[in-house]
C-alpha positions as CSV (number, residue, x, y, z in Angstrom):
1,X,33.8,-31.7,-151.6
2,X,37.6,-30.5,-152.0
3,X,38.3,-30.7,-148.2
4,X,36.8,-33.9,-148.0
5,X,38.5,-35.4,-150.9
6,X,42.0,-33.6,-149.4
7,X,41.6,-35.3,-145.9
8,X,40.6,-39.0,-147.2
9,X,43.9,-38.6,-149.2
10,X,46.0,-37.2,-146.8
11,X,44.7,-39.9,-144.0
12,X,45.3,-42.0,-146.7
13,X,49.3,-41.1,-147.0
14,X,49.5,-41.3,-143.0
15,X,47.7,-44.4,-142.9
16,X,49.7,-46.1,-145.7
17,X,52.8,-44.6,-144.5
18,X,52.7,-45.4,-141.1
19,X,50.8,-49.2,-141.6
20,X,53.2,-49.8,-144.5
21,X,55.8,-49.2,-142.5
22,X,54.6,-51.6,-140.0
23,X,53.9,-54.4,-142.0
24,X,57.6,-54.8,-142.9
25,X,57.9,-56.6,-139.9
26,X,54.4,-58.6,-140.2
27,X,56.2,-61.5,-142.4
28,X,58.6,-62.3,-139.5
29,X,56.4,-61.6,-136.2
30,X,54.1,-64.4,-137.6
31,X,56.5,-67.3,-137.5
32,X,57.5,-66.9,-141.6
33,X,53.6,-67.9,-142.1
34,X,53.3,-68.4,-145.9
35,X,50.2,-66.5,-146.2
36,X,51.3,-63.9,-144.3
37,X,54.5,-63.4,-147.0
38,X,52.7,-63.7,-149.7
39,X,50.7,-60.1,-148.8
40,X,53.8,-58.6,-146.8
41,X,57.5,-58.5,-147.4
42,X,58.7,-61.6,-147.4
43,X,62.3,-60.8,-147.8
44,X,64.6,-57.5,-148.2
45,X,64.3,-57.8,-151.7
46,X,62.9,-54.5,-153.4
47,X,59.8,-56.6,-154.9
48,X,59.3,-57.4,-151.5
49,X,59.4,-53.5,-150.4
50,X,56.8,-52.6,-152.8
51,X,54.3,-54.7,-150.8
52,X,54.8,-51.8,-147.9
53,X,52.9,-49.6,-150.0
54,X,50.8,-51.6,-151.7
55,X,48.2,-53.4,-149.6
56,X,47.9,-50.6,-147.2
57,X,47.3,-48.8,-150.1
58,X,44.6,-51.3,-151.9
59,X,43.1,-51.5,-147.9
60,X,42.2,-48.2,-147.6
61,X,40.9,-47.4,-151.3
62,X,39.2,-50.6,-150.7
63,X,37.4,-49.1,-146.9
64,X,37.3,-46.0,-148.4
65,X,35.1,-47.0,-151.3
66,X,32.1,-47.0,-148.4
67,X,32.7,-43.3,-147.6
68,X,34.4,-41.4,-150.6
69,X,32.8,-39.7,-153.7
70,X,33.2,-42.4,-156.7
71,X,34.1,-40.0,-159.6
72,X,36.9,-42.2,-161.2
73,X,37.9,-43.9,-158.1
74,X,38.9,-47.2,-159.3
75,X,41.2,-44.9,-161.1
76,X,42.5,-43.3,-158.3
77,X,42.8,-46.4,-156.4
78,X,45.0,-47.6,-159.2
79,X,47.0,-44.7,-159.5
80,X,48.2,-44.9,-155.9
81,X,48.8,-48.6,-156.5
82,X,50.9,-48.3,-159.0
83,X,53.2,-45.3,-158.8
84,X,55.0,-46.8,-155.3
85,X,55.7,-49.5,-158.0
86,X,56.8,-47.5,-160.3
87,X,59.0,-44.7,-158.4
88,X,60.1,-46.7,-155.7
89,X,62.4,-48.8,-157.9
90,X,63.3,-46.0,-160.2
91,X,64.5,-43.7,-157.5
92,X,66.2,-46.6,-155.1
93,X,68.6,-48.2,-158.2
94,X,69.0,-44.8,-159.5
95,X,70.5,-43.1,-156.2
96,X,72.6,-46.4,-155.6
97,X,74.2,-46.3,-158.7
98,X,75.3,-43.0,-157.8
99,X,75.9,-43.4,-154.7
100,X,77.2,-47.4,-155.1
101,X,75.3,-48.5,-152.0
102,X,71.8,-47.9,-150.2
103,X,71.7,-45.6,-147.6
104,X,68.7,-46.7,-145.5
105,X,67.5,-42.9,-144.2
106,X,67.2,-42.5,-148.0
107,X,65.5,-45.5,-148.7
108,X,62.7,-44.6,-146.3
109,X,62.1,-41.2,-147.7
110,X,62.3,-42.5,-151.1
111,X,59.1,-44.8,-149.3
112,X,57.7,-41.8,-148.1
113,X,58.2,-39.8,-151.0
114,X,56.1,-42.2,-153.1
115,X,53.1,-42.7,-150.9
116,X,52.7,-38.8,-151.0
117,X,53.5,-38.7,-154.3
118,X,50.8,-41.6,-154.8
119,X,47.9,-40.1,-153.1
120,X,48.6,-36.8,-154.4
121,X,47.8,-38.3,-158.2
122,X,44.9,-40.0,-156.0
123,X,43.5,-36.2,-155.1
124,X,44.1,-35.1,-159.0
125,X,42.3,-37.8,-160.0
126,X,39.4,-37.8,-157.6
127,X,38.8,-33.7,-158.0
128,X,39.1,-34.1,-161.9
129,X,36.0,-34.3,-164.0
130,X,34.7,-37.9,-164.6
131,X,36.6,-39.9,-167.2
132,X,34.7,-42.5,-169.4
133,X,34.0,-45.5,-167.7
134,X,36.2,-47.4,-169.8
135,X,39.0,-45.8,-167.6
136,X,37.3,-47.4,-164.6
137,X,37.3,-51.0,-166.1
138,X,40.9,-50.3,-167.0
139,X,42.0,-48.8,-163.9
140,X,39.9,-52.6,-161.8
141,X,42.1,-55.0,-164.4
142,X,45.1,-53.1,-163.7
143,X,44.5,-53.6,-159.6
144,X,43.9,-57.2,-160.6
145,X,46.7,-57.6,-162.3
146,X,48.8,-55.9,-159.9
147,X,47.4,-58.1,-156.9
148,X,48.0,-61.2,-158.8
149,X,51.7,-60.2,-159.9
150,X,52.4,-59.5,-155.8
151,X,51.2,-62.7,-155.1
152,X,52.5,-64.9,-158.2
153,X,56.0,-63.3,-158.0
154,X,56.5,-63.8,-154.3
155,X,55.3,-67.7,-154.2
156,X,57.2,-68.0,-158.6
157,X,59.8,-65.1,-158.3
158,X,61.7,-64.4,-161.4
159,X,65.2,-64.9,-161.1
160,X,66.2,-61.1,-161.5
161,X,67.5,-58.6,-159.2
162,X,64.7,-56.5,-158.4
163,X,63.7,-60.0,-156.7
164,X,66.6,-60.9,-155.2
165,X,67.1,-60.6,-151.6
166,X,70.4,-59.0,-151.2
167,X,71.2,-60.5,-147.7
168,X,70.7,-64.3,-148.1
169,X,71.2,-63.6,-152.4
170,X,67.5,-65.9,-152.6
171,X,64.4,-64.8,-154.1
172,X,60.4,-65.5,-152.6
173,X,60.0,-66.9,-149.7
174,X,62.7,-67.9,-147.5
175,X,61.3,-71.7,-147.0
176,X,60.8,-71.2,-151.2
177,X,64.2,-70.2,-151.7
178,X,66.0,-72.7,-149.9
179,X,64.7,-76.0,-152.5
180,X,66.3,-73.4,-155.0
């Protein structure tokens, strides 16, 4: 039970890793297709980034529910799903006000650093002793809530920097952000 939990998080980490990664380019290799931006980056904004982790992330817990033991999944799944969003902007405006600029070999590691970091809460989780199923209705609102915020703030974004595209200085979609 261990192993297997072990492997279905560590293919999970090279899957969302290596898709995530990917998908950065999804947006623009479909023509700027609206649909397409609203479920991957969209922009170079760090909102945006967070989608790189995100629905590879909620793909695979959502696959993986057909194969993988269900002690406090949904809790798992939201785990992974949220600490990207969490770390990734906490440790990318942290090193650059340090630093005073990004450095993009540490902006991938910080990417990589969180997807481990993710599905490594993801094998805690799964290998701990079932939590009350109030944790598991939590844990599904939080997802939902989560995928509505990705897709809400890229069509409606707030006008804030953590949704502003530092090259063009817009925010949402590029077609969005030009009416602005």
């Amino acid at each position: 039970m261990d192993k297997k939990i072990f492997l279905f998080c560590l293919f999970g980490a090279i899957f969302v890793s290596l898709f995530g990664a990917l998908s950065h380019f999804f947006y623009e290799w479909s023509g700027q297709n609206k649909i397409v931006g609203i479920f991957f980056a969209a922009n170079e904004s760090t909102w945006e980034h967070l989608k790189l982790a995100f629905l590879p992330t909620l793909l695979y817990f959502a696959a993986g529910a057909f194969f993988a033991e269900r002690q406090n999944y949904l809790l798992a799944a939201f785990a992974a799903l949220a600490v990207p969003v969490l770390l990734i902007p906490l440790l990318f405006y942290a090193y650059t006000a340090i630093a005073g600029t990004s450095i993009l070999a540490v902006d991938i590691t910080i990417y990589f650093l969180s997807v481990v970091a993710a599905f490594a809460l993801a094998w805690f989780l799964l290998r701990a002793p079932a939590l009350p199923k109030a944790f598991e209705v939590l844990a599904l609102l939080g997802i939902v809530i989560l995928l509505v915020c990705f897709a809400t703030f890229t069509l409606f974004p707030p006008q804030c920097f953590l949704f502003r595209d530092p090259i063009t200085g817009g925010y949402g979609l590029p077609k969005i952000s030009a009416h602005r």
